[in-house]
N, C-alpha and C positions, 0 to 999 in steps of 0.2 A: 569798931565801926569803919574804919579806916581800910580793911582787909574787907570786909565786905564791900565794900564800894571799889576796891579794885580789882576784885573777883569780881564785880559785875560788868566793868569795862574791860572786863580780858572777854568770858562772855559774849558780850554784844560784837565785839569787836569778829570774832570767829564765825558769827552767824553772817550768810554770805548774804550781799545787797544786792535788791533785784536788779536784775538786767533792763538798761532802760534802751527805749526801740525808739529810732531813726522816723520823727514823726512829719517832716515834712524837708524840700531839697536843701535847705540850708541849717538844716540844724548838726550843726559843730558840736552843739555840747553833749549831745548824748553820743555822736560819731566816738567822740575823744572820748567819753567813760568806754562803750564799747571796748575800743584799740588799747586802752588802758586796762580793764578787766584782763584781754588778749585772750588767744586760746591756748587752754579746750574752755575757758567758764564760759565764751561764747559761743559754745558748738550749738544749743537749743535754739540759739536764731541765727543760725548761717543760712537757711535758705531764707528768709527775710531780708537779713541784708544783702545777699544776691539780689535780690528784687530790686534796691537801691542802685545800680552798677550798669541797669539795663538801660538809661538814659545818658551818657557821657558825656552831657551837659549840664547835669546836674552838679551844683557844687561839690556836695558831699561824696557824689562818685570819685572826684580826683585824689582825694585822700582815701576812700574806703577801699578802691581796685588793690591799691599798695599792700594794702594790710592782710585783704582777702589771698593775694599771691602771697605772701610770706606764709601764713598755713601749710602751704605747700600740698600733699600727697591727700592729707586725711581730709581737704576741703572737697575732694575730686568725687567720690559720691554723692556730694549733696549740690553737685553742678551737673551729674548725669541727671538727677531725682526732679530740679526745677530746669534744666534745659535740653 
């Protein structure tokens, strides 16, 4: 019994956890899951969180820009694509 139950949290554990999205200017806690995910598993919402970055007074922009630059080259399409 014991092997199946840690066959099941090896498992779960491998199955990837959704991507949570940047739902209003102070939200930290999904920024940090984000920048913690890191890329590429956030490449399906880089133009989203672009969208966050166009206000520079929003909270969440002064930590998102940072993370958005570190990408570096492969973010560069998807800033031609939304700007």
């Amino acid at each position: 019994m014991e092997a199946l139950l840690a066959e099941a949290d090896f498992f779960a554990k491998m199955r990837p956890e959704p991507l949570p999205l940047i739902n209003h200017k102070d939200d930290f806690r999904a920024l940090d899951r984000l920048i913690e995910f890191g890329y590429p598993r956030v490449a399906p919402v880089l133009p989203y969180m672009l969208e966050w970055i166009q206000d520079c007074n929003w909270p969440v922009a002064h930590r998102l820009a940072p993370f958005l630059a570190s990408i570096g080259r492969p973010i560069l399409a998807e800033i031609r694509r939304v700007f």
